[in-house]
N, CA, C and O atoms as a GROMACS GRO file, in nm:
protein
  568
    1UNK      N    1  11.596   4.043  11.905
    1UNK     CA    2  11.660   4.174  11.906
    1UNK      C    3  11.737   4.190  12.036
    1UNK      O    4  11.694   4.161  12.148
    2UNK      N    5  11.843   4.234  12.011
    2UNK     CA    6  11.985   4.266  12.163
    2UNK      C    7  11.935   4.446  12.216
    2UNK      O    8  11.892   4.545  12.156
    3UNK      N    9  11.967   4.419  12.342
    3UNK     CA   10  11.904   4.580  12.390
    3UNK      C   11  12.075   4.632  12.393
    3UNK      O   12  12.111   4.699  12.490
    4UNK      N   13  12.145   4.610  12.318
    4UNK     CA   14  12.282   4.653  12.301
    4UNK      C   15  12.279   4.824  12.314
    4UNK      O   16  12.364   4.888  12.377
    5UNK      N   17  12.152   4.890  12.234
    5UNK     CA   18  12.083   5.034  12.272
    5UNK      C   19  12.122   5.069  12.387
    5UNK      O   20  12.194   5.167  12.410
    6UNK      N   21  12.086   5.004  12.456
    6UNK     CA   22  11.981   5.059  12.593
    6UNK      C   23  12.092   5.050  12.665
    6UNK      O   24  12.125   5.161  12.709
    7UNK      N   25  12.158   4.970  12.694
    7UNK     CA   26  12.315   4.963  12.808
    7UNK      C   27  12.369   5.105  12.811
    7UNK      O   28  12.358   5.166  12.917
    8UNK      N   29  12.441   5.180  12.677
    8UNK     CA   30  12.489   5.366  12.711
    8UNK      C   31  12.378   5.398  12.771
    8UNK      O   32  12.384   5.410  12.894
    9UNK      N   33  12.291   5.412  12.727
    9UNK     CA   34  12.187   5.501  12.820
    9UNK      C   35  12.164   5.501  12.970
    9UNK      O   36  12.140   5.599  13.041
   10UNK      N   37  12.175   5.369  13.007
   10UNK     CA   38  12.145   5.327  13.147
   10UNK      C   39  12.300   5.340  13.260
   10UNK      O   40  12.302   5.340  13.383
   11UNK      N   41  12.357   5.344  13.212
   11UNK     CA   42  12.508   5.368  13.180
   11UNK      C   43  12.522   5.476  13.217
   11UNK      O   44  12.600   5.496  13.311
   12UNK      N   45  12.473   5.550  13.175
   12UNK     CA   46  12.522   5.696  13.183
   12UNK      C   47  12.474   5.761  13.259
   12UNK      O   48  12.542   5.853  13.305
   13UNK      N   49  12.370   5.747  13.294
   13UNK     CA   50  12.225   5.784  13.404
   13UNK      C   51  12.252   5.726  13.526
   13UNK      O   52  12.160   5.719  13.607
   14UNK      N   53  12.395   5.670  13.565
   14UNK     CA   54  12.435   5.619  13.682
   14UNK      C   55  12.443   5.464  13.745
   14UNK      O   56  12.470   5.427  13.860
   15UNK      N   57  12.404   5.377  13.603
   15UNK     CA   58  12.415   5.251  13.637
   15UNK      C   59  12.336   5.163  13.730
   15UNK      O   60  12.381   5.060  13.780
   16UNK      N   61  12.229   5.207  13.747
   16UNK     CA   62  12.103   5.187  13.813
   16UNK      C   63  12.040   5.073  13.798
   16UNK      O   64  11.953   5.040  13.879
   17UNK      N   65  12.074   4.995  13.693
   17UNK     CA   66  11.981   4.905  13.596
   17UNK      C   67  12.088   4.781  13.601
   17UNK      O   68  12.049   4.682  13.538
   18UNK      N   69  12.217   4.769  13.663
   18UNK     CA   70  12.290   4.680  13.670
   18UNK      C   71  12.301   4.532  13.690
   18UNK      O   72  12.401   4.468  13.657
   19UNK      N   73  12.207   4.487  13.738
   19UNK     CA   74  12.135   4.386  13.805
   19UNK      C   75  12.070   4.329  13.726
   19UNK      O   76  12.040   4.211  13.740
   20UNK      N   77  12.027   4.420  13.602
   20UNK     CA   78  11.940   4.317  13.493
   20UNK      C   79  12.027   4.338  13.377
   20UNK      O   80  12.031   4.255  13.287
   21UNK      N   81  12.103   4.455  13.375
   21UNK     CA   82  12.192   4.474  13.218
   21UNK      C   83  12.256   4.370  13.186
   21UNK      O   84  12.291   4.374  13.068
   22UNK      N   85  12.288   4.278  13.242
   22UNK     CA   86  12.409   4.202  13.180
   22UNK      C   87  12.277   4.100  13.113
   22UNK      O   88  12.255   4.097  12.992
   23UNK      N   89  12.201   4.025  13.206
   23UNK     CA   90  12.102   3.974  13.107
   23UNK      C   91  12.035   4.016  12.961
   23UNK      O   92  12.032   3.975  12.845
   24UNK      N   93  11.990   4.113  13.030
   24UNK     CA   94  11.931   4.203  12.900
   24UNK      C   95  12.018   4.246  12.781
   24UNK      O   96  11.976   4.258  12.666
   25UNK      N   97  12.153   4.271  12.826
   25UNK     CA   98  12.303   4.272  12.708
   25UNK      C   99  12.274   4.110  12.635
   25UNK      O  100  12.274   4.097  12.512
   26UNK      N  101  12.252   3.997  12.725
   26UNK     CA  102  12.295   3.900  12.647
   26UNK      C  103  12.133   3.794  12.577
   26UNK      O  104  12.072   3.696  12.618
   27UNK      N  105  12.124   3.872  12.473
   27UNK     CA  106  12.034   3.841  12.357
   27UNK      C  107  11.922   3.789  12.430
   27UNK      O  108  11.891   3.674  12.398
   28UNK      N  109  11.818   3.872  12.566
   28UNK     CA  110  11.712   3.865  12.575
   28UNK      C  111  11.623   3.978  12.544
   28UNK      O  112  11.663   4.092  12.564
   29UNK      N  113  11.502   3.955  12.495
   29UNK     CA  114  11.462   4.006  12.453
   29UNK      C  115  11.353   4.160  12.479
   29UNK      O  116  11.252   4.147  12.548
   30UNK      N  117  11.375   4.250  12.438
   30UNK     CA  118  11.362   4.400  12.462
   30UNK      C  119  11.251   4.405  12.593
   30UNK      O  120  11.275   4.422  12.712
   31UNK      N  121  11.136   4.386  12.531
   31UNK     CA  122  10.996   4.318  12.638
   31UNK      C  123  11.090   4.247  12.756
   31UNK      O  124  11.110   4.355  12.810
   32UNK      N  125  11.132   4.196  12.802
   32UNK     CA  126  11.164   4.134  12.908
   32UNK      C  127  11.276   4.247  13.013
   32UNK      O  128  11.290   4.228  13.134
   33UNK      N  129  11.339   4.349  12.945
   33UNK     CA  130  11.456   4.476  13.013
   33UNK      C  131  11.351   4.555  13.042
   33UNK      O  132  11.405   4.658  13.084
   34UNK      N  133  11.195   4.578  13.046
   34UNK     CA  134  11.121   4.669  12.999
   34UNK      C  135  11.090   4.726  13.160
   34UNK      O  136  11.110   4.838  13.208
   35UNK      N  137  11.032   4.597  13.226
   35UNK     CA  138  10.991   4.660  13.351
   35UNK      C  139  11.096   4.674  13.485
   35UNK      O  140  11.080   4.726  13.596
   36UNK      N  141  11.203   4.607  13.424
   36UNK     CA  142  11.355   4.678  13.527
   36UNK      C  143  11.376   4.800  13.475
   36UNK      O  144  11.362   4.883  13.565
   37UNK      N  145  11.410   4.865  13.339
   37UNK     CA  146  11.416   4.989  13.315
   37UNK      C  147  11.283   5.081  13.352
   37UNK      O  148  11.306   5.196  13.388
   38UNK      N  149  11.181   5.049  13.349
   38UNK     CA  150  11.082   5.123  13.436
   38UNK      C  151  11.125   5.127  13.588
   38UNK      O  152  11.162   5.233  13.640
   39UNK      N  153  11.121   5.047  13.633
   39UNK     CA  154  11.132   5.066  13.787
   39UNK      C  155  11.323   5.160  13.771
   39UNK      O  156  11.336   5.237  13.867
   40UNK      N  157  11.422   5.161  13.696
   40UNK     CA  158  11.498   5.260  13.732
   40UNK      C  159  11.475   5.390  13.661
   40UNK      O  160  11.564   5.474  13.671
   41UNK      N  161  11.368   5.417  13.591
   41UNK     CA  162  11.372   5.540  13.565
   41UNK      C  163  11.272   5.632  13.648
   41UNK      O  164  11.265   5.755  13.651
   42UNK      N  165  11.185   5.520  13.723
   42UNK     CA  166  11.121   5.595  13.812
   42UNK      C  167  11.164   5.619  13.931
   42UNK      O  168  11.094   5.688  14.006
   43UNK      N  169  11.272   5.573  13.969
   43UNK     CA  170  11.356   5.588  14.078
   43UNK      C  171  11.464   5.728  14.044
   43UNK      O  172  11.523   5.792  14.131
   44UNK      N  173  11.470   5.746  13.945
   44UNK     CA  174  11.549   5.847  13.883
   44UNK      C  175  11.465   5.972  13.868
   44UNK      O  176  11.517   6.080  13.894
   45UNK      N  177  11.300   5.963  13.816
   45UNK     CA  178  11.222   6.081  13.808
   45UNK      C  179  11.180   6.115  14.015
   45UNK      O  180  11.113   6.211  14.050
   46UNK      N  181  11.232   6.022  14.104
   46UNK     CA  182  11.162   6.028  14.240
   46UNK      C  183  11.294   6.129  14.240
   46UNK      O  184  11.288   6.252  14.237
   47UNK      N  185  11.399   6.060  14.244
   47UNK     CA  186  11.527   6.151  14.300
   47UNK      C  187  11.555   6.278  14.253
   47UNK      O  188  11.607   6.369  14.317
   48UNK      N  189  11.492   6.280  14.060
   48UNK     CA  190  11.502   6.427  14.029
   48UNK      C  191  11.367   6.507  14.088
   48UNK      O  192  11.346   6.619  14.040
   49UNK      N  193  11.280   6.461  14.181
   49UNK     CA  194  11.170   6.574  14.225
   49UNK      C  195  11.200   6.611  14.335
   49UNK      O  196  11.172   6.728  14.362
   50UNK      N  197  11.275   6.516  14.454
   50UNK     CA  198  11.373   6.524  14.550
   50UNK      C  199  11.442   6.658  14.544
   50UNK      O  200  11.412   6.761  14.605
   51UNK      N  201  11.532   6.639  14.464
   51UNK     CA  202  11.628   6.766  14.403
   51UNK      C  203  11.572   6.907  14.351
   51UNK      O  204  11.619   7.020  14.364
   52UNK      N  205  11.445   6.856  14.282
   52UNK     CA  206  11.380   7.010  14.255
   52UNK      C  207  11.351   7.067  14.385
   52UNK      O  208  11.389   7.177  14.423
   53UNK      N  209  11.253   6.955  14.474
   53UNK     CA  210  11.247   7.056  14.615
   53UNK      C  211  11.351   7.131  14.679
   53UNK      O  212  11.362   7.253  14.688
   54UNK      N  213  11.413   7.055  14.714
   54UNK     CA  214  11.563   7.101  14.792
   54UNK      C  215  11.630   7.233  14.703
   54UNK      O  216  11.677   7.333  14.759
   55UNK      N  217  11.625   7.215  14.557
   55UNK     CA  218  11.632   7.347  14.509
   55UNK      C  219  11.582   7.431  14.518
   55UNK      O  220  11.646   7.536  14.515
   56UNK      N  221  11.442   7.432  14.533
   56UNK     CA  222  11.378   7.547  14.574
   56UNK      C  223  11.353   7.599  14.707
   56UNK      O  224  11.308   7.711  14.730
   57UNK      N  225  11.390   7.500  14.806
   57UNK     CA  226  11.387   7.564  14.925
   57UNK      C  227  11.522   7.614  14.929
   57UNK      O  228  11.534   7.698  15.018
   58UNK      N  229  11.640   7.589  14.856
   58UNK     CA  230  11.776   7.641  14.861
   58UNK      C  231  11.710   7.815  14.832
   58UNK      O  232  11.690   7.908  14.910
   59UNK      N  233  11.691   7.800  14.678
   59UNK     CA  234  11.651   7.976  14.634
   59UNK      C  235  11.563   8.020  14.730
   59UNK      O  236  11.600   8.137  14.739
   60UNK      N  237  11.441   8.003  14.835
   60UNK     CA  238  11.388   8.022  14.903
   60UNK      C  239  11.471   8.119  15.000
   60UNK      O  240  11.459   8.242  15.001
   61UNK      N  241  11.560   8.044  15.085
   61UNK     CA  242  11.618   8.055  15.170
   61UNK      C  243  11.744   8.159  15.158
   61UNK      O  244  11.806   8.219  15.245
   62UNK      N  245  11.760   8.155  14.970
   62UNK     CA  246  11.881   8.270  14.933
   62UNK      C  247  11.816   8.382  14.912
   62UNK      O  248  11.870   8.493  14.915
   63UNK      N  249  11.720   8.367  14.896
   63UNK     CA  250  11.624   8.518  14.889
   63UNK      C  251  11.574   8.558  15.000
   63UNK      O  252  11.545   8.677  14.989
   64UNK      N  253  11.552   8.518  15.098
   64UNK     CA  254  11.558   8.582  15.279
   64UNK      C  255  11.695   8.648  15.335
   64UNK      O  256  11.710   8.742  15.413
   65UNK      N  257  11.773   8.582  15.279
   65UNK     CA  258  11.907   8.613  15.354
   65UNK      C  259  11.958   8.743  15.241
   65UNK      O  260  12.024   8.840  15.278
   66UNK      N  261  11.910   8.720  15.088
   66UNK     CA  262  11.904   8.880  15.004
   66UNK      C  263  11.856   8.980  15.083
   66UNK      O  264  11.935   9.073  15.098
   67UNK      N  265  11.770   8.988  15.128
   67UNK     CA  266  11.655   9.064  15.136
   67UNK      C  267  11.701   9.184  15.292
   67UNK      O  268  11.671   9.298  15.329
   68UNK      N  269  11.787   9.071  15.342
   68UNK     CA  270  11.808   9.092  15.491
   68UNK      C  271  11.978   9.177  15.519
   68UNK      O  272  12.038   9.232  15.612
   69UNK      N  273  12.002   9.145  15.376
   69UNK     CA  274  12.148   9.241  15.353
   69UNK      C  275  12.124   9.337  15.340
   69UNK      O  276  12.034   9.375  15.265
   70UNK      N  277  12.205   9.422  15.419
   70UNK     CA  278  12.177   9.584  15.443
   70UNK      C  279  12.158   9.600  15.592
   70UNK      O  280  12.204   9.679  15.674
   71UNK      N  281  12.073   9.497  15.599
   71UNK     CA  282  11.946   9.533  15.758
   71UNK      C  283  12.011   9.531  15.904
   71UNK      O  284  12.056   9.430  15.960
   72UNK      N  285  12.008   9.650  15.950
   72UNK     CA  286  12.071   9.573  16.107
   72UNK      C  287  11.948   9.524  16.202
   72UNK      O  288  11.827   9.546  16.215
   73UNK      N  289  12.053   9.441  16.263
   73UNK     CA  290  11.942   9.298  16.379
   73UNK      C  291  11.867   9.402  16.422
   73UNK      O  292  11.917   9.513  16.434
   74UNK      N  293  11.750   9.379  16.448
   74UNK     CA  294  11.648   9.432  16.542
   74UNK      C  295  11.697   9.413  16.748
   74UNK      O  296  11.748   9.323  16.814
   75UNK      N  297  11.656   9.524  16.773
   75UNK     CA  298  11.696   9.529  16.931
   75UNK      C  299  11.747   9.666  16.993
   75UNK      O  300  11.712   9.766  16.929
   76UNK      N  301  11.791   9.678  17.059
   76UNK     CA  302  11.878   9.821  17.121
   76UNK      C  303  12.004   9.762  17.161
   76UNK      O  304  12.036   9.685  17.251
   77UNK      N  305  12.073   9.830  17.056
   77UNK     CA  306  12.259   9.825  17.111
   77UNK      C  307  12.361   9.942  17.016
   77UNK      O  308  12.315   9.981  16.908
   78UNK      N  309  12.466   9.980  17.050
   78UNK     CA  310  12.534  10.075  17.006
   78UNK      C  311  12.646  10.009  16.936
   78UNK      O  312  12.681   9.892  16.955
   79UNK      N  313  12.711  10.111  16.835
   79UNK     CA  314  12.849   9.999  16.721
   79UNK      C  315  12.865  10.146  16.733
   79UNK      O  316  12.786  10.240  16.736
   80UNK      N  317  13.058  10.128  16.739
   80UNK     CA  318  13.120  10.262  16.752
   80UNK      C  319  13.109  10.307  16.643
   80UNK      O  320  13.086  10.229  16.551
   81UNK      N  321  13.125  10.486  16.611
   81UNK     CA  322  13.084  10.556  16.532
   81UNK      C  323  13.199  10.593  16.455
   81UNK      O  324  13.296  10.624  16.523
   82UNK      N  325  13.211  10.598  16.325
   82UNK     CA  326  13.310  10.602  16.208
   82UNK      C  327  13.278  10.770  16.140
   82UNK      O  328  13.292  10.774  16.018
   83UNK      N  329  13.249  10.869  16.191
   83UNK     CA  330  13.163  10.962  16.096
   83UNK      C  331  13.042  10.962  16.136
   83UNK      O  332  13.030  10.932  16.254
   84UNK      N  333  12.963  10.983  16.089
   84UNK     CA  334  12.817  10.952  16.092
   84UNK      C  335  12.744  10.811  16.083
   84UNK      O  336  12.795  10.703  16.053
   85UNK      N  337  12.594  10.844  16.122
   85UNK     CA  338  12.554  10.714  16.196
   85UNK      C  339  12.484  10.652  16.074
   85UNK      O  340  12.468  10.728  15.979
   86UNK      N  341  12.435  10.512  16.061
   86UNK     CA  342  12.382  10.412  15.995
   86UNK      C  343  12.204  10.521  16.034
   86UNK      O  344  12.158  10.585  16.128
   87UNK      N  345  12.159  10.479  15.879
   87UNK     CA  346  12.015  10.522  15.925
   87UNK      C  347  11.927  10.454  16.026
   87UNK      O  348  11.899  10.334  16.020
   88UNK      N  349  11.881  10.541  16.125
   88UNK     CA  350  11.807  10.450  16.250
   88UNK      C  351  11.909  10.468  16.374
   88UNK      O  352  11.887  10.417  16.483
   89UNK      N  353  12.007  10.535  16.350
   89UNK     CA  354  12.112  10.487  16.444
   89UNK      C  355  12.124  10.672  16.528
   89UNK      O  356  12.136  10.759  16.441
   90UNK      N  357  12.122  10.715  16.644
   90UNK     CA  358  12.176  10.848  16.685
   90UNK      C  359  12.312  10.824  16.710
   90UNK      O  360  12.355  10.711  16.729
   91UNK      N  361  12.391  10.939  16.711
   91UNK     CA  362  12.521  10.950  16.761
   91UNK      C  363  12.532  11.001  16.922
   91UNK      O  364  12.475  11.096  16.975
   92UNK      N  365  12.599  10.932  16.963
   92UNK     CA  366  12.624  10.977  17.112
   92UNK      C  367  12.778  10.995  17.120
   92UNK      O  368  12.851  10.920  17.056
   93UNK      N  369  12.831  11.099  17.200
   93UNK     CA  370  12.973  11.084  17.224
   93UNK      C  371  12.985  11.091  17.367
   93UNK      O  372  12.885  11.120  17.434
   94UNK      N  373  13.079  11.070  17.414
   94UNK     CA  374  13.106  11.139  17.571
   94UNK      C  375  13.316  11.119  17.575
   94UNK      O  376  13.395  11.110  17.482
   95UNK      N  377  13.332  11.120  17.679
   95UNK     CA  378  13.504  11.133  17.705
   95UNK      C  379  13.476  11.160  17.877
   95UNK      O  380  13.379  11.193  17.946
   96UNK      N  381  13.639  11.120  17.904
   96UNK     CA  382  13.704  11.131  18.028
   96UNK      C  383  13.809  11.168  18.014
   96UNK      O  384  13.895  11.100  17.958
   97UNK      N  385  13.828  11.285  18.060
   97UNK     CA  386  14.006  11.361  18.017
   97UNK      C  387  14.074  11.338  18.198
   97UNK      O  388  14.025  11.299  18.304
   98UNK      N  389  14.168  11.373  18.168
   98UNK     CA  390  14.303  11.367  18.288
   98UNK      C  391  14.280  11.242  18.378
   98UNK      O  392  14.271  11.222  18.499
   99UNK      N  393  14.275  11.172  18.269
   99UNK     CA  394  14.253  11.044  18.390
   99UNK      C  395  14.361  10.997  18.448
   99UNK      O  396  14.456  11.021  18.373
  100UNK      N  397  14.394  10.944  18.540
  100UNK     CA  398  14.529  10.918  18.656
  100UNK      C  399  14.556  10.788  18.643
  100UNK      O  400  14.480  10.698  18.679
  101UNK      N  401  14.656  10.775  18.593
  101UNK     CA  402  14.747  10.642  18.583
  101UNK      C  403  14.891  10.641  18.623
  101UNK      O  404  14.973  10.732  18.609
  102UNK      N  405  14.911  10.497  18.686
  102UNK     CA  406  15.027  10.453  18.751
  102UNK      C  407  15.165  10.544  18.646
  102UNK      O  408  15.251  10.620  18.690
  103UNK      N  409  15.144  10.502  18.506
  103UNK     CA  410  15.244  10.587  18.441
  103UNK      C  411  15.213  10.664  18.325
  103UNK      O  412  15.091  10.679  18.313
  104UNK      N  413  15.280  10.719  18.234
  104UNK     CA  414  15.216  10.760  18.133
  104UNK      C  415  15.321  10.724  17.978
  104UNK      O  416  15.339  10.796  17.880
  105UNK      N  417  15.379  10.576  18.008
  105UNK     CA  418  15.465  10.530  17.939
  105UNK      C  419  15.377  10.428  17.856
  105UNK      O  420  15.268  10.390  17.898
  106UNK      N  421  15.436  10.382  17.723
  106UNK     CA  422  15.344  10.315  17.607
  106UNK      C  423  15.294  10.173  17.684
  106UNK      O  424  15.185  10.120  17.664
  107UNK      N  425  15.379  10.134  17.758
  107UNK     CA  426  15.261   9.982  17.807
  107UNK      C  427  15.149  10.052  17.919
  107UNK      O  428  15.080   9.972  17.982
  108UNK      N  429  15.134  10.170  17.940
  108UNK     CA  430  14.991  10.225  18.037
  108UNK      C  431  14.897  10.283  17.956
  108UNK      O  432  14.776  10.290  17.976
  109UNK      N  433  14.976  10.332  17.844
  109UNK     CA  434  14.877  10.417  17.728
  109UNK      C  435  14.970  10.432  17.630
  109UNK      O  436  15.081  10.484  17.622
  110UNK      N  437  14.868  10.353  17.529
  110UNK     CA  438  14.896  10.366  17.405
  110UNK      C  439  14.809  10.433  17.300
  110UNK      O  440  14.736  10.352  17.242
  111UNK      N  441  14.796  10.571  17.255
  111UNK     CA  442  14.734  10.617  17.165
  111UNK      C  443  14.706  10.534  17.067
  111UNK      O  444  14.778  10.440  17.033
  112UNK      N  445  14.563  10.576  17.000
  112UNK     CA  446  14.515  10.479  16.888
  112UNK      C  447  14.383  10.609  16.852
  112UNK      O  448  14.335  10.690  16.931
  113UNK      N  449  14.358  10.594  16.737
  113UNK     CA  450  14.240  10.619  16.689
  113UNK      C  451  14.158  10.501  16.627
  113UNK      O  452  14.215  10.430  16.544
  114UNK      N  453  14.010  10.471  16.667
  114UNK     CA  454  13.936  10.418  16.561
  114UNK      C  455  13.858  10.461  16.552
  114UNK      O  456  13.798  10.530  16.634
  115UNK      N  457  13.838  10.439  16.467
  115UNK     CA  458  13.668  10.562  16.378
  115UNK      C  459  13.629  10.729  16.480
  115UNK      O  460  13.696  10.830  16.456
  116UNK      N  461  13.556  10.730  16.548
  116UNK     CA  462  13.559  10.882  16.552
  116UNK      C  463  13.579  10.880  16.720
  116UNK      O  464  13.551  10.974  16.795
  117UNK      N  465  13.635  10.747  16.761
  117UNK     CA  466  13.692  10.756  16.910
  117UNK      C  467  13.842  10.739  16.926
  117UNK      O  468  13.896  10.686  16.830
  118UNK      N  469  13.899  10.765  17.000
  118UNK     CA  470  14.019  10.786  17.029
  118UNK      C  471  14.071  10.762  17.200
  118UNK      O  472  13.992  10.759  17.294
  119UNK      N  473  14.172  10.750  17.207
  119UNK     CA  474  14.247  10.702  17.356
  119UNK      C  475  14.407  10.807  17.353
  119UNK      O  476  14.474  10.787  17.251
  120UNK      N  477  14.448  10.878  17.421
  120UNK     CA  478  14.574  10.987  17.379
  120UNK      C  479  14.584  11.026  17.518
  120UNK      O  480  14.487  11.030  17.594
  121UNK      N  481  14.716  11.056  17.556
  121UNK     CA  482  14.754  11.097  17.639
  121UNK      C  483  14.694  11.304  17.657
  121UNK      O  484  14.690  11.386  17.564
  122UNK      N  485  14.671  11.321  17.752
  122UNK     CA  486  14.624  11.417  17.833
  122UNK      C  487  14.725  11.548  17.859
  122UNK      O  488  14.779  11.569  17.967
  123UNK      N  489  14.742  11.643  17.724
  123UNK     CA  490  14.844  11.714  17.658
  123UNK      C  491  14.947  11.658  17.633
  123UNK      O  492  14.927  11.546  17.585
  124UNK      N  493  15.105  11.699  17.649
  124UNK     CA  494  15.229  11.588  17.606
  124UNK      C  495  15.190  11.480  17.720
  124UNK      O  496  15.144  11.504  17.832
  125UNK      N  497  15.222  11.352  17.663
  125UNK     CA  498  15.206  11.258  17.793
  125UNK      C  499  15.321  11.262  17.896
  125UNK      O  500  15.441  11.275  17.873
  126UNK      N  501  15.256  11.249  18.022
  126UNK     CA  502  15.349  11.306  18.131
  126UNK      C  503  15.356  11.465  18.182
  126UNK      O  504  15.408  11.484  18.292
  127UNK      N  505  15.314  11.559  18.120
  127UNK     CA  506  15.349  11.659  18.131
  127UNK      C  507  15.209  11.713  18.254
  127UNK      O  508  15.229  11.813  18.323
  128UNK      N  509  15.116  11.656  18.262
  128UNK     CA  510  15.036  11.655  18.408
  128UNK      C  511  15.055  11.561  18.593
  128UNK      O  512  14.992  11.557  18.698
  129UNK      N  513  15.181  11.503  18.533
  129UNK     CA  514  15.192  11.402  18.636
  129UNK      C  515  15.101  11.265  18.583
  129UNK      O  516  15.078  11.226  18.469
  130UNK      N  517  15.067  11.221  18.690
  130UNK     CA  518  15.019  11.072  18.706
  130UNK      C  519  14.876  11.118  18.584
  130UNK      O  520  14.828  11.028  18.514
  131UNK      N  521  14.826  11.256  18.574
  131UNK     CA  522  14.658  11.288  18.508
  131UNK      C  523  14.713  11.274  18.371
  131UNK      O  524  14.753  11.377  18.317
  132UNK      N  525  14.724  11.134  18.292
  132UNK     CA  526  14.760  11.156  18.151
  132UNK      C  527  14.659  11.116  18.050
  132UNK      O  528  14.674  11.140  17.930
  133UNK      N  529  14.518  11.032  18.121
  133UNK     CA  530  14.488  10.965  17.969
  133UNK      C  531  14.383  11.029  17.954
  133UNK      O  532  14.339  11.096  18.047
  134UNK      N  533  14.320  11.024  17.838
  134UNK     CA  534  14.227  11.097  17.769
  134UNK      C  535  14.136  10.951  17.685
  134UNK      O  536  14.186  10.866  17.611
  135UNK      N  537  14.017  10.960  17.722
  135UNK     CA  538  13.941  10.838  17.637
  135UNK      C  539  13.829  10.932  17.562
  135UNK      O  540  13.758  10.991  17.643
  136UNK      N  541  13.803  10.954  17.448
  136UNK     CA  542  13.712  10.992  17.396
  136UNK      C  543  13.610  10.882  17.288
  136UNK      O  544  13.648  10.844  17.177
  137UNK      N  545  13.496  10.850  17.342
  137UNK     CA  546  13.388  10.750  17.284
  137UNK      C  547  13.306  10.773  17.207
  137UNK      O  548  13.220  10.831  17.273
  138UNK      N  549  13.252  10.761  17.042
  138UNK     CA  550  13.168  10.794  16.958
  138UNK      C  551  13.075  10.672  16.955
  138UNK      O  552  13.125  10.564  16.922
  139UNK      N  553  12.931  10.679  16.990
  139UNK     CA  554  12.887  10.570  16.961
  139UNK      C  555  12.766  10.561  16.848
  139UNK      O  556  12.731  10.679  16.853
  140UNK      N  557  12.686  10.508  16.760
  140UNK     CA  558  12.555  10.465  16.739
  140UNK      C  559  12.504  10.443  16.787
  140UNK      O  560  12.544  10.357  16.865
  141UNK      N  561  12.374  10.485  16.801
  141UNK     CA  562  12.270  10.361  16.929
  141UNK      C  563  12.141  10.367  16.845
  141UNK      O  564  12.114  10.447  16.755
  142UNK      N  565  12.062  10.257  16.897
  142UNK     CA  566  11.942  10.241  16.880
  142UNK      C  567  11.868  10.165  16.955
  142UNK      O  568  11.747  10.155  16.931
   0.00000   0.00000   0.00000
């Protein structure tokens, strides 16, 4: 009997068995392909338990990093304030008005808003002399 069978199979499963297939293709007999195809399918059940681990420490590891979305880092530090604060978080504000600068032209101060702080000139800009900038700071803290 030809293991003519058995070649797709081994074949397909990555060619593992190469070394004895061509013998075993040419009219030896089934009993004799038996314990090379053992030794590659147990090389194939080692590599698929390989892979289950590593899979499960993959989902392991995607379910910590789930779990942890949402969460801010543990520690004390402040993230500027947009509105209101993240739960856990107080709002602090403070500012420095008429502050004194060389000029009060757009490369010395440039107005901007972000989130609930701001940087603006100190009524029309220029219109105090050198006292033009205005910094106002919203923070979170924890």
């Amino acid at each position: 009997m030809k293991v003519l069978i058995l070649f797709p199979f081994i074949v397909f499963f990555g060619g593992g068995f190469a070394q004895t297939q061509q013998s075993c293709v040419n009219k030896v007999a089934i009993p004799q392909c038996l314990p090379a195809l053992a030794n590659y399918l147990q090389s194939q059940a080692s590599l698929l338990q390989n892979l289950s681990q590593e899979l499960q420490t993959a989902k392991q590891e995607t379910e910590k990093v789930k779990a942890s979305l949402g969460q801010w880092p543990a520690g004390s530090y402040c993230i500027l304030a947009s509105g209101g604060c993240p739960k856990g978080f107080t709002k602090k504000s403070g500012h420095m008005r008429a502050l004194n600068m060389y000029s009060h032209t757009p490369t010395y101060i440039q107005p901007v808003h972000f989130g609930s702080s701001r940087i603006t000139c100190h009524g029309k800009c220029g219109q105090y002399g050198n006292w033009v900038g205005d910094l106002y700071i919203s923070a979170c803290c924890k």
